[in-house]
C-alpha positions in Angstrom: 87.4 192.1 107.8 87.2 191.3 111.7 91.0 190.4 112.6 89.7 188.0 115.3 87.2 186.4 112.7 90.7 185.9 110.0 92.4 184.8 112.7 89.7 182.1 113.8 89.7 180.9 109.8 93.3 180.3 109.8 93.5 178.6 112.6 90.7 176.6 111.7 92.6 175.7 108.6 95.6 174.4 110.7 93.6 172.5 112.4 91.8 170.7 109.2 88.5 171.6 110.7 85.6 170.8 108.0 82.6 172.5 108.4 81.4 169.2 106.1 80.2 166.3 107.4 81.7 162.3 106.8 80.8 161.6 103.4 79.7 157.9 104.9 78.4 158.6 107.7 79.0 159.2 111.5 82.5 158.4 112.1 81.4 158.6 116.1 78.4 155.8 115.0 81.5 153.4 113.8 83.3 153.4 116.8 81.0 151.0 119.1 81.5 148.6 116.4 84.6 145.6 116.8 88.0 146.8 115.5 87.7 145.3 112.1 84.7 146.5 111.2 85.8 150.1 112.4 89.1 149.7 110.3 87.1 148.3 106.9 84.5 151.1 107.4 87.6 153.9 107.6 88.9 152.5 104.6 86.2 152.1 102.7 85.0 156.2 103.5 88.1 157.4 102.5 87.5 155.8 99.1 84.0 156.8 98.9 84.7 160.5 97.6 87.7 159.4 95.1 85.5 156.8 93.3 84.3 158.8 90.3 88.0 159.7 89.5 88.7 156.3 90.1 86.1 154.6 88.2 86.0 157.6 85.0 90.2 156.9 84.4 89.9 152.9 84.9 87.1 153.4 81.7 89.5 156.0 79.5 92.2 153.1 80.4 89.7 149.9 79.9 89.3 151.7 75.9 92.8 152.2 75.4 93.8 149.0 76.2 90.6 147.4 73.7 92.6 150.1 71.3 95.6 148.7 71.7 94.2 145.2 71.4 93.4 146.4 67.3 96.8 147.5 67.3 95.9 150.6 67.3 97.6 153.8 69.2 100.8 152.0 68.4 102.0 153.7 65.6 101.9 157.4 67.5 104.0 157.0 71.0 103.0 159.8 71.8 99.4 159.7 71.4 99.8 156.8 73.6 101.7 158.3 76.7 99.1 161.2 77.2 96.4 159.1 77.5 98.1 156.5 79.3 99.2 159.4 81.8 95.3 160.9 81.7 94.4 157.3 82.8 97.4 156.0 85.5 97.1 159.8 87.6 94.6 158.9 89.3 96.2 155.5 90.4 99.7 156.2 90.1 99.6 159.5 93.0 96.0 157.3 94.7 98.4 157.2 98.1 98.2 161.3 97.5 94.6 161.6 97.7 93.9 158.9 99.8 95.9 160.8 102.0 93.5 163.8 101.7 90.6 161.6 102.3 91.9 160.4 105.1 92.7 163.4 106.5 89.6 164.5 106.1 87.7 161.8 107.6 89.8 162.5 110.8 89.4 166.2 110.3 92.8 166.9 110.4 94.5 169.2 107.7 94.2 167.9 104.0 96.7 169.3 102.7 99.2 168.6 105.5 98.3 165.3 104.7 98.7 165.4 100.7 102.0 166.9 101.8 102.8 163.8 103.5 101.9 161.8 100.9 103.4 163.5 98.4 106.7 163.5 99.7 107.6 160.4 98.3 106.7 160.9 94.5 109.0 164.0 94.1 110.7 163.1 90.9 114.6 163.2 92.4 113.8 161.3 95.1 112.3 158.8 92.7 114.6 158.7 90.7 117.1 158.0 93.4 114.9 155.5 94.2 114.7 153.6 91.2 118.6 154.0 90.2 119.0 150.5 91.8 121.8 151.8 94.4 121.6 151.6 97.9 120.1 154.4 99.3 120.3 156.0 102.5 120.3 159.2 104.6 122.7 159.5 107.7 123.4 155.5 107.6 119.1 154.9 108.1 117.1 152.9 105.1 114.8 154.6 102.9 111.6 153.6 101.7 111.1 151.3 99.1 109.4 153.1 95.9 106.8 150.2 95.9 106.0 150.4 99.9 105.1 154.2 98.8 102.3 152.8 97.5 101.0 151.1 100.6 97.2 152.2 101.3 97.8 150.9 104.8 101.2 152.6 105.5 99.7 155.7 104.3 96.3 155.7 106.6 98.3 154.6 109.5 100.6 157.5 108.9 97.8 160.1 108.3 96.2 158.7 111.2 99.2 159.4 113.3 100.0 162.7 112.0 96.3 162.8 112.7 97.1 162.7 116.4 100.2 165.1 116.4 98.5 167.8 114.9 96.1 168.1 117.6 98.1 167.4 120.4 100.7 170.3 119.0 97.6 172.5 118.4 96.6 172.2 121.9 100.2 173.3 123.7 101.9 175.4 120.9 101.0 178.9 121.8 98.6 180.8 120.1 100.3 183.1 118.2 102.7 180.3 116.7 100.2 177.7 115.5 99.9 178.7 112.1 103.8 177.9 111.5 104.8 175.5 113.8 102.2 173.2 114.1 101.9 171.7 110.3 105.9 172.4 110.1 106.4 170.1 113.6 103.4 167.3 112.2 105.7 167.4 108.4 108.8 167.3 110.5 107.8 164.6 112.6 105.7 162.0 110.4 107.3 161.7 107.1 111.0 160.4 108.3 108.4 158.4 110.2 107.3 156.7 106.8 110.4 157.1 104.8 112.8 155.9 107.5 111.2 153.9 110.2 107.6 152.4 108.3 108.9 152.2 104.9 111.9 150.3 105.2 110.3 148.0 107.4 106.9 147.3 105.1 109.8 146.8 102.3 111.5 144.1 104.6 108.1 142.4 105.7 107.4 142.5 101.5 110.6 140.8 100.9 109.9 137.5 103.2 106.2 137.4 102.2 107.8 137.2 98.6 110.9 134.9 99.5 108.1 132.5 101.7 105.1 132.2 98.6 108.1 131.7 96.3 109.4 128.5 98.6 105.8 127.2 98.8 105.4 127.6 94.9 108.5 125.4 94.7 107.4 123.1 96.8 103.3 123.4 97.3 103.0 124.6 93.7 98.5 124.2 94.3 98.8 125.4 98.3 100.5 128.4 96.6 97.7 129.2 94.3 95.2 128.9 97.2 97.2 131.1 99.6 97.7 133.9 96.4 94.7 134.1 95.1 93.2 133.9 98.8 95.3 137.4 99.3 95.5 139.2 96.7 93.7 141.7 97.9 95.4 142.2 101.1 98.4 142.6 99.3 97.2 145.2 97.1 95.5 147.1 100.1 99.5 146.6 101.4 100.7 147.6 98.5 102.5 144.6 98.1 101.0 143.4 95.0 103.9 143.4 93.3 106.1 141.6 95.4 105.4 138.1 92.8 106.6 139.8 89.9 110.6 139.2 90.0 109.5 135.2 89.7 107.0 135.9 87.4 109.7 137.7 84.9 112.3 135.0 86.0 109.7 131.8 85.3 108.9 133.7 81.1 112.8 134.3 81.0 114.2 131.1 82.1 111.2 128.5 81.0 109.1 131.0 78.6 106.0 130.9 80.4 104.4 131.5 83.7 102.1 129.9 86.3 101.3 132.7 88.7 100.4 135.3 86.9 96.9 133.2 85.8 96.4 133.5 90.0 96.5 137.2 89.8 93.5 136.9 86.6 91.5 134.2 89.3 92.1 137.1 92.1 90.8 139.9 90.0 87.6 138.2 88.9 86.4 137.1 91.8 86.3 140.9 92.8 83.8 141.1 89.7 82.5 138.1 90.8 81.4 139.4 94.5 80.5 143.1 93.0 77.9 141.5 90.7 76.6 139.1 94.0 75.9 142.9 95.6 74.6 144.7 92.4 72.2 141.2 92.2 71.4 140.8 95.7 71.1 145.0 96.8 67.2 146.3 96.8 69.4 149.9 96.4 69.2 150.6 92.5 72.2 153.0 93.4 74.2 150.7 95.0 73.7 148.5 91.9 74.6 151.2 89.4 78.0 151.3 91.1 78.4 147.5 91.9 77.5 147.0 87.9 80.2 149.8 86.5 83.2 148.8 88.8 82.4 144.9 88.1 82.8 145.7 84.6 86.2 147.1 85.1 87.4 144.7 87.5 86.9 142.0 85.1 88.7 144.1 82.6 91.4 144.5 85.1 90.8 147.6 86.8 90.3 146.2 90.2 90.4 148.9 92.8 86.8 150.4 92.1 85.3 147.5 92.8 87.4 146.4 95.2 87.7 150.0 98.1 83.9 151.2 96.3 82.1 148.1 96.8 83.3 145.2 98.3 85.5 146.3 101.6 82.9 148.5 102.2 79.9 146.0 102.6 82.6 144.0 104.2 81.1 140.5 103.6 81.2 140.9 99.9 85.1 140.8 100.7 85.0 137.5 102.2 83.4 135.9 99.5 86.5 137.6 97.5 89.0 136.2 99.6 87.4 132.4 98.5 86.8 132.8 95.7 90.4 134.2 94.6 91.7 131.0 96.8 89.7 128.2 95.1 90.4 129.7 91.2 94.1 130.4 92.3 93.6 127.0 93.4 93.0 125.4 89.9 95.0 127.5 88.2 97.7 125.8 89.5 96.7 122.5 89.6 95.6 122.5 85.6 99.0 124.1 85.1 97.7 127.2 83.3 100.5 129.3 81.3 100.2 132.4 80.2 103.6 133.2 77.8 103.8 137.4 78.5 102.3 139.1 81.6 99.4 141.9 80.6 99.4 145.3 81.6 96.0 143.7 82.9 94.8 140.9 85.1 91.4 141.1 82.8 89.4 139.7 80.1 92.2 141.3 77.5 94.8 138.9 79.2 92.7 135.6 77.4 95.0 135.9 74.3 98.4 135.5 76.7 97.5 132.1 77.8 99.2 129.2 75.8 96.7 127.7 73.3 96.7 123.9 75.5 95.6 125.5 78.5 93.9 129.0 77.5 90.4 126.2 78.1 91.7 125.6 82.2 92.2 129.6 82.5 88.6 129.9 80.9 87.4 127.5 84.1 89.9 129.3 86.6 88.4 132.4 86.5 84.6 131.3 85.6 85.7 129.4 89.1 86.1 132.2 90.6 83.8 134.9 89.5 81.0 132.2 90.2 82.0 130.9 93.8 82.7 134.6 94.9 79.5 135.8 93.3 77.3 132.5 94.9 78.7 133.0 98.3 77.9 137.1 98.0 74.3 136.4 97.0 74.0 133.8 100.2 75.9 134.9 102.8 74.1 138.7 102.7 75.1 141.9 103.7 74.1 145.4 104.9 72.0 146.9 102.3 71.3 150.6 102.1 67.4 151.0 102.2 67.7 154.8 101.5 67.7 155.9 98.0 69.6 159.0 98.7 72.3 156.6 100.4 76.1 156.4 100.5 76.6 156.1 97.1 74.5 158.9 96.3 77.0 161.0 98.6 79.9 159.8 95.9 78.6 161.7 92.8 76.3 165.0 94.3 78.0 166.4 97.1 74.8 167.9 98.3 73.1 164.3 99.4 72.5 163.6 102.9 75.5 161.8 104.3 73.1 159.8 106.8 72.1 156.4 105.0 69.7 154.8 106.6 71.1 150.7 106.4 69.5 147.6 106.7 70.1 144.1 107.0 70.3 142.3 103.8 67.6 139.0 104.3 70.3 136.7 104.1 72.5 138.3 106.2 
């Protein structure tokens, strides 16, 4: 082989250079658009090629849990830990291959990237992690294990390493690039996310905690509103866990909980405004994908519906945010209790309510899969008039990545 022609290919791979194009489109086409609609479309493309995982392990989940509901897989442990894993790899390492996506999208290297990523879920580091001890390295705090699973901490750190890569590529001599440039970007962005972005996400995630737990206190209703409101900005933070130390303290000390039935309102008006698209799109792909992930999401696997369908038609998102907002809203003010918190914010989470007030959870969450749906249907959004769209582009890699868009008559 041509020694200039291997050297161009590994260089090439350095660099992350695709030969590929965006999987949703023109990333050049986004950028005369206003910040936040740039930012939801980066997100939502990065999702775009993991959805199938995404969407085939929150099904092999959805039938273990109906399984477990029988009381079945119970009995083997075993059994129950494999498919458990088969069905939580996709979401427990999704910062890994978001990561990836990411990379891509920016056409830096992937798996510099995945590297990146995937320096947090080494297993001793975890473990050290977990061990409840104070953990730090030459007197600096290290990441919190749940602020490793920030979507936005890892894009923004992608998108910088993004930057460093290229600007090594174009000073570090020829004849070097291969080992210094990914060893300089590895070097320089992950004590960027385990000491510097890490530790402060984990600190912001502490006083967003400490302030909705003072307003549930005190503004027990105004609480449900704000939570449900944004839930899914805290799970795009990865903060959607920063509720759950009151949640366990509320079943240990009184027996039963009042947030948790917030989380179920949050989660169904993602179905709620997934079914508004798959009713309202002209797309009959677009509303085979709106109809699968809003059958998960009201069985509790959320993130589907909410990076496949909803960010990325943006408006759909809105009509999530109220939605989530008016049933966390009447969740709290019918008191709802639910006496154990599910491994699910779903349907399968009905028989955890307490008998008085399983009826007010029933109108919570019709609440809010109806308002989020109604205000999806109304309000509009950018359709895609191509058959061989976007979504297409998710399941055969050899679609055209152009989708041809229009505006939805309501819009």
């Amino acid at each position: 082989m041509n020694r200039d022609l291997l050297s161009k290919e590994v260089i090439s791979q350095v660099r992350g250079e695709d030969t590929q194009e965006l999987t949703s489109g023109s990333y050049r086409a986004a950028t005369g658009r206003n910040p936040i609609s740039r930012l939801l479309d980066y997100g939502s493309g990065v999702f775009t090629p993991i959805l199938p995982a995404m969407i085939g392990a929150g099904m092999i989940k959805v039938i273990i849990l109906v399984l477990m509901s029988f009381g079945l897989l119970l009995s083997d442990p075993q059994v129950y830990t494999i498919l458990m894993a088969i069905s939580d790899g996709i979401f427990y390492f999704l910062p890994i291959f978001v990561a990836a996506s990411a990379a891509r999208r920016l056409r830096s290297n992937v798996f510099v990237a995945a590297a990146i990523a995937a320096s947090v879920f080494h297993p001793q580091l975890t473990s050290l992690l977990q061990s409840g001890e104070e953990v730090r390295f030459a007197g600096l705090p290290v990441i919190d294990p749940q602020a490793a699973s920030s979507i936005v901490l890892i894009l923004v750190v992608v998108w910088i390493a993004s930057y460093i890569e290229k600007w090594l590529y174009r000073y570090i001599p020829y004849s070097l690039k291969l080992m210094v440039v990914p060893t300089l970007t590895l070097m320089i962005t992950i004590p960027l996310m385990v000491f510097a972005f890490g530790p402060l996400w984990s600190y912001l995630g502490q006083h967003v905690s400490d302030g909705l737990g003072w307003l549930f206190d005190n503004a027990e209703v105004f609480t449900g509103l704000l939570l449900g409101g944004t839930m899914s900005l805290l799970i795009i933070a990865g903060m959607q866990y920063i509720m759950l130390p009151i949640m366990i303290s509320s079943l240990t000390t009184l027996g039963y909980d009042h947030l948790f039935p917030v989380v179920i309102a949050a989660a169904f008006a993602q179905a709620g405004a997934t079914f508004g698209v798959c009713v309202k799109s002209k797309n009959a792909k677009v509303k085979t994908l709106a109809a699968s992930t809003g059958l998960l999401a009201m069985l509790g696997i959320i993130e589907p519906a909410m990076y496949g369908v909803n960010i990325r038609f943006k408006k759909p998102l809105i009509a999530v945010m109220i939605g989530g907002a008016v049933g966390g809203a009447c969740m709290c003010l019918f008191e709802t209790e639910l006496t154990s918190i599910g491994v699910s914010a779903g349907l399968l989470s009905l028989p955890l309510f307490s008998e008085p007030t399983l009826i007010y959870g029933i109108v919570g969450i019709l609440i809010s899969f109806v308002t989020a749906g109604v205000i999806t249907y109304f309000m509009g959004f950018v359709d895609e008039k191509d058959e061989r769209s976007q979504v297409v582009s998710t399941f055969d890699m050899n679609a055209s990545p152009n989708s041809v868009v229009e505006k939805s008559s309501n819009s």
